[in-house]
N, CA and C atoms as a LAMMPS dump frame, in Angstrom:
ITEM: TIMESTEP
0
ITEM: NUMBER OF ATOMS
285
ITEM: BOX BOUNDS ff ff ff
-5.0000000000000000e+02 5.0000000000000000e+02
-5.0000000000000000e+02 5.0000000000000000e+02
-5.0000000000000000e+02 5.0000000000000000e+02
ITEM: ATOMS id mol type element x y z
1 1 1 N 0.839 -1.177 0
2 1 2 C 0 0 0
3 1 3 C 0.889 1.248 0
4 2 1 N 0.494 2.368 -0.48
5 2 2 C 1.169 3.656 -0.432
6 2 3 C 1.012 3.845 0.796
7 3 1 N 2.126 4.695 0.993
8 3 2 C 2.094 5.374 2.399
9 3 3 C 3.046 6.74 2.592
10 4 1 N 1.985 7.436 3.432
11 4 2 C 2.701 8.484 3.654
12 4 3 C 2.781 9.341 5.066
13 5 1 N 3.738 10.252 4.891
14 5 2 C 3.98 10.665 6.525
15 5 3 C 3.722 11.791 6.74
16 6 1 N 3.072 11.924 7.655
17 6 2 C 2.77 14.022 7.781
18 6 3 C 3.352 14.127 8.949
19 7 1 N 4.503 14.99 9.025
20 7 2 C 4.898 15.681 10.291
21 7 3 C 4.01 16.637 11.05
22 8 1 N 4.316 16.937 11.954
23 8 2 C 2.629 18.149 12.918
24 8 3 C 3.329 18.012 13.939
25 9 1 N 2.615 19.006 14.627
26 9 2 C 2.879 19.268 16.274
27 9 3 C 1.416 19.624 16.577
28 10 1 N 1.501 19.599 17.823
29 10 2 C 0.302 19.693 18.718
30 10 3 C -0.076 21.698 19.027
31 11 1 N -1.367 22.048 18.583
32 11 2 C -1.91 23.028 18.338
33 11 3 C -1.976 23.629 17.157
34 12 1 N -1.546 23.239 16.136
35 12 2 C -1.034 23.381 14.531
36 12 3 C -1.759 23.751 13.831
37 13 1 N -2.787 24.697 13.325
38 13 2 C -4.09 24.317 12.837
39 13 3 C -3.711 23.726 11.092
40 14 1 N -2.657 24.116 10.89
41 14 2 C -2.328 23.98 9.321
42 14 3 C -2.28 22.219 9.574
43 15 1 N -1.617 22.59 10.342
44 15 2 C -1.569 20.401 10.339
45 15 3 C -3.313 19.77 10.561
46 16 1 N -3.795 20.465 11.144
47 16 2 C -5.028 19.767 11.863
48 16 3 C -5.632 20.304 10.685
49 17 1 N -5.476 20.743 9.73
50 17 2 C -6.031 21.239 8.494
51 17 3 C -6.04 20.106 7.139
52 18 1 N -4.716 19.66 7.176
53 18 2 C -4.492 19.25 6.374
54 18 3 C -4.686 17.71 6.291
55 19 1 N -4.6 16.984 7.966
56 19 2 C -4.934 16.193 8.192
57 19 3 C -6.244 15.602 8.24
58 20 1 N -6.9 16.673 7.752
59 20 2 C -8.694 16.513 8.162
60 20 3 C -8.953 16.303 6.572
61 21 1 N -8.229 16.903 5.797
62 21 2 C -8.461 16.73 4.02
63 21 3 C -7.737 15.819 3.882
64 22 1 N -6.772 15.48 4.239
65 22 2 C -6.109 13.84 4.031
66 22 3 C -7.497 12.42 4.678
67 23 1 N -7.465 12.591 5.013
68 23 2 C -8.86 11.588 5.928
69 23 3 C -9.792 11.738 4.795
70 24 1 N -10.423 12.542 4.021
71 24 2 C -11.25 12.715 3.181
72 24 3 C -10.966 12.397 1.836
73 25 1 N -9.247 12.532 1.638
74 25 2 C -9.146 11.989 0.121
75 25 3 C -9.477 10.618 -0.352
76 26 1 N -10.204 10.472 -1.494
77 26 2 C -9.927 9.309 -1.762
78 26 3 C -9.397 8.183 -2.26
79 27 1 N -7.973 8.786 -2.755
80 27 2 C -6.954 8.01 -2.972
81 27 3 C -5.842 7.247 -2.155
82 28 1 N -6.098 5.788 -1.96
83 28 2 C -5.977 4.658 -1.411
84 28 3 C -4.021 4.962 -0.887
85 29 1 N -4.091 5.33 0.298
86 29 2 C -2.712 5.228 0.868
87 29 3 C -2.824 4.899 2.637
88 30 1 N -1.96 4.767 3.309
89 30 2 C -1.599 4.886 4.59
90 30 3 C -1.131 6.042 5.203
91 31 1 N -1.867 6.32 6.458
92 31 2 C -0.621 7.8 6.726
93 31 3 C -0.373 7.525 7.874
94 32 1 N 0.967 7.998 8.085
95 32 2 C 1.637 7.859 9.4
96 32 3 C 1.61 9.29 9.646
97 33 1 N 1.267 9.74 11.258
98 33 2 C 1.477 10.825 11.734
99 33 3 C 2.678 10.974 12.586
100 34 1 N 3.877 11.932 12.475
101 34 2 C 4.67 11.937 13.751
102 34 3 C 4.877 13.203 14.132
103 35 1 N 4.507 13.303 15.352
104 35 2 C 4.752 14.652 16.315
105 35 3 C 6.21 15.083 16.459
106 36 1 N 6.452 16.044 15.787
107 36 2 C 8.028 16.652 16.042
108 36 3 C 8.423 16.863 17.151
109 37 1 N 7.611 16.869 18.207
110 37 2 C 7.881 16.992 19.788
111 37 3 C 8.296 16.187 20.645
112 38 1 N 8.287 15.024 19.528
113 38 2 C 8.45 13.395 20.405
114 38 3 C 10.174 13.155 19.807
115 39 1 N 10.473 14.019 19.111
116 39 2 C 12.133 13.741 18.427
117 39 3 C 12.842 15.12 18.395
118 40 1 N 14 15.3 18.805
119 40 2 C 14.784 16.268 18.572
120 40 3 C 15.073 16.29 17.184
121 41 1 N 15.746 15.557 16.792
122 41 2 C 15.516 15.968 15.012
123 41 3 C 14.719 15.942 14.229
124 42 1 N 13.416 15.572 14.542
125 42 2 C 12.637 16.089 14.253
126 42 3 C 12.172 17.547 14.339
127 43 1 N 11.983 17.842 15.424
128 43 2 C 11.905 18.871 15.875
129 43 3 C 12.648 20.261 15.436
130 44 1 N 14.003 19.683 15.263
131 44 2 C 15.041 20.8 14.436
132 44 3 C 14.654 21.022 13.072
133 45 1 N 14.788 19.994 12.415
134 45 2 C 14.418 19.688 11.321
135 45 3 C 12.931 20.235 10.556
136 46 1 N 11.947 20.662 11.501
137 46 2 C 10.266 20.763 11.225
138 46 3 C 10.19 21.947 11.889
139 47 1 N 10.069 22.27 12.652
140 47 2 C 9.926 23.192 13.489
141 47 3 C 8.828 24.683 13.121
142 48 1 N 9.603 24.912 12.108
143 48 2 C 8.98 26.185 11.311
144 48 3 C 8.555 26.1 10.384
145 49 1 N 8.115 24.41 9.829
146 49 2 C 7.878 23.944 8.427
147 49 3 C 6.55 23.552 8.33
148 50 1 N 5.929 22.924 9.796
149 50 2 C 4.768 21.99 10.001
150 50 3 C 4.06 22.391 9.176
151 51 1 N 2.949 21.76 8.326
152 51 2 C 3.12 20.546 8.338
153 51 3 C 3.959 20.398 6.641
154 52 1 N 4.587 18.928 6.963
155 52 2 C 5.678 18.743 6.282
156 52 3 C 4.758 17.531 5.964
157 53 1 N 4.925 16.898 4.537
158 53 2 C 4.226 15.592 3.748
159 53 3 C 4.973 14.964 3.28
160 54 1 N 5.544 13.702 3.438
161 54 2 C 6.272 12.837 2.721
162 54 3 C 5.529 11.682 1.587
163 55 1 N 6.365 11.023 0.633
164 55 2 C 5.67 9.802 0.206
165 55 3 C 6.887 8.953 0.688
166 56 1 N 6.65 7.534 0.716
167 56 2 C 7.806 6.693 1.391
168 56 3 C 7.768 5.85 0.009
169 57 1 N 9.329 6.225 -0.466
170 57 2 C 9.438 5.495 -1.798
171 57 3 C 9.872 4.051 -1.577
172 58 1 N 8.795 3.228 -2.496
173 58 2 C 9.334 1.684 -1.887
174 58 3 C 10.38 1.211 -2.233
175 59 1 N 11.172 0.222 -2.161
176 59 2 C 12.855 -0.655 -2.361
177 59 3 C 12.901 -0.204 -4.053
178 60 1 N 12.21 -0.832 -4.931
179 60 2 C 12.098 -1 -6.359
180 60 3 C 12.662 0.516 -7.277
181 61 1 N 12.072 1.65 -6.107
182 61 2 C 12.571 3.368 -7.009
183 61 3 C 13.942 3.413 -7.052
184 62 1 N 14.207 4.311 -7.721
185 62 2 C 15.561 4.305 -7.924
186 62 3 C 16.038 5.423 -6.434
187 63 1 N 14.924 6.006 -5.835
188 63 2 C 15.384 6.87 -4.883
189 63 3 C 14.617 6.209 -3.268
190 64 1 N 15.587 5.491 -2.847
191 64 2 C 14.48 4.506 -1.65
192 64 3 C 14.613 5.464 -0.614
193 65 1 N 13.191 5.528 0.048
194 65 2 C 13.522 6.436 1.371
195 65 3 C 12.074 7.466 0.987
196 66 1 N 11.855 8.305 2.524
197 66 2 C 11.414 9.325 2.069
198 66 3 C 12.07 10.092 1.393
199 67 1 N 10.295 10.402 0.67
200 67 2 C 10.405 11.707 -0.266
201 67 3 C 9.175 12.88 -0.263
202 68 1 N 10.274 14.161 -0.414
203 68 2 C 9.578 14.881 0.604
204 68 3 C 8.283 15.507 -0.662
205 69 1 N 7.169 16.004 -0.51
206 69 2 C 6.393 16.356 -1.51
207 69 3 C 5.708 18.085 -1.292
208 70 1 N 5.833 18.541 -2.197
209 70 2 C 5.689 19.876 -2.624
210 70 3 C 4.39 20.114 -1.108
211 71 1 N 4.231 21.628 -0.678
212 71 2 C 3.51 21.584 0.296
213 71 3 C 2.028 22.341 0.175
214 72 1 N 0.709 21.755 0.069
215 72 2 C -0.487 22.215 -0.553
216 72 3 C -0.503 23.27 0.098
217 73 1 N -1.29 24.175 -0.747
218 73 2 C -2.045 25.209 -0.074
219 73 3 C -2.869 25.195 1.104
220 74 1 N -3.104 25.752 1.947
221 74 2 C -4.169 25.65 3.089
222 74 3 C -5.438 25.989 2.85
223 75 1 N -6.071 26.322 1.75
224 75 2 C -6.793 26.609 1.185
225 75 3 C -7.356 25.698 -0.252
226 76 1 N -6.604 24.82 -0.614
227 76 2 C -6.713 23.616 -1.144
228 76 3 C -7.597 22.666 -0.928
229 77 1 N -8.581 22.283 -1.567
230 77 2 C -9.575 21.805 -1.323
231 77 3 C -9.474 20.423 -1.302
232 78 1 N -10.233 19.444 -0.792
233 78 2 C -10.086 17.72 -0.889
234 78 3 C -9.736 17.197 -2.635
235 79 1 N -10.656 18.012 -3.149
236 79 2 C -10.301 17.695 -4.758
237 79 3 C -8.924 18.136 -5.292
238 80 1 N -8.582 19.179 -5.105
239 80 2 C -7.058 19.246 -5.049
240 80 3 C -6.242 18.55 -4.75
241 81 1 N -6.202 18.512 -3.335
242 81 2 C -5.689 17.595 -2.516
243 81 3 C -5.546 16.065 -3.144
244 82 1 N -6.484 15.667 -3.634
245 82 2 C -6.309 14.175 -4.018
246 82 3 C -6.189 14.387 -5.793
247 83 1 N -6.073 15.308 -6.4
248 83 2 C -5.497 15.131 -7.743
249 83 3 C -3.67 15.691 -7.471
250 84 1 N -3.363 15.844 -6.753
251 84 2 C -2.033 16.384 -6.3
252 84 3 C -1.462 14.653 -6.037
253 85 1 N -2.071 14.365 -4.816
254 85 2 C -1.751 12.934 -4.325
255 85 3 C -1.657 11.766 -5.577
256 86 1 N -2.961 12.152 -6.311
257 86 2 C -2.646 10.796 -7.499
258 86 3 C -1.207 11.307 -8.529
259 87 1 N -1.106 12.549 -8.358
260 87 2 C 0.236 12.444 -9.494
261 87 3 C 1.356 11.753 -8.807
262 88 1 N 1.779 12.413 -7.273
263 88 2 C 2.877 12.086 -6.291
264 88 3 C 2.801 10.524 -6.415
265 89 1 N 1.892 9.937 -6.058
266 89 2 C 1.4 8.415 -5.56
267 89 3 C 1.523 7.511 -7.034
268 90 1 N 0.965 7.872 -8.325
269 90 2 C 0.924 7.177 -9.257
270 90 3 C 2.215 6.158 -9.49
271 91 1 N 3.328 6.947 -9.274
272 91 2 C 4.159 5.277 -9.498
273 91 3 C 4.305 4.315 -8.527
274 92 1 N 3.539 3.774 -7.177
275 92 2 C 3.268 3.176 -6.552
276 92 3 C 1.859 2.034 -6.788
277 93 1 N 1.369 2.487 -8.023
278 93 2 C -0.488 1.937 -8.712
279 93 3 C -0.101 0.712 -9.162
280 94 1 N 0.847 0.073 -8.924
281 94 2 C 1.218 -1.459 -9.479
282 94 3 C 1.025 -2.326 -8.004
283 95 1 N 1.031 -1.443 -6.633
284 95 2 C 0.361 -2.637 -5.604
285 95 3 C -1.218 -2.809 -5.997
């Protein structure tokens, strides 16, 4: 399955924003949430960025690992949102 990671912190509304239109898309992935508060490098790393969106490229890409993905508008609607996701996500449509 696709999967992906949203960084956030706690009171965020952009995260609690974006996470509420992720829940609504309907293009078929996993999301992992991780609180930058629970990791120092995280934390360094995110800090002033939240929220931050990854796709987790599987073994087979030529680039394994996260990868980090352009950051939607906050104002971006679910339909956006999930025609954005099917371009990012499309070379993963062979699971």
């Amino acid at each position: 399955m696709k999967q992906l990671i949203l960084y956030t912190k706690p009171g965020c509304h952009l995260c609690e924003g974006l996470q509420e239109k992720l829940e609504r898309v309907e293009v078929l992935f996993e999301l992992e949430i991780r609180d930058i508060t629970t990791r120092d490098d995280w934390f360094q790393a995110y800090q002033y960025e939240v929220p931050v969106l990854y796709r987790l490229a599987k073994k087979s890409e030529p680039t394994v690992g996260e990868q980090r993905l352009p950051r939607p508008s906050p104002r971006a609607t679910v339909q956006q949102l999930q025609q954005m996701l099917q371009q990012y996500l499309s070379e993963d449509c062979s699971e």
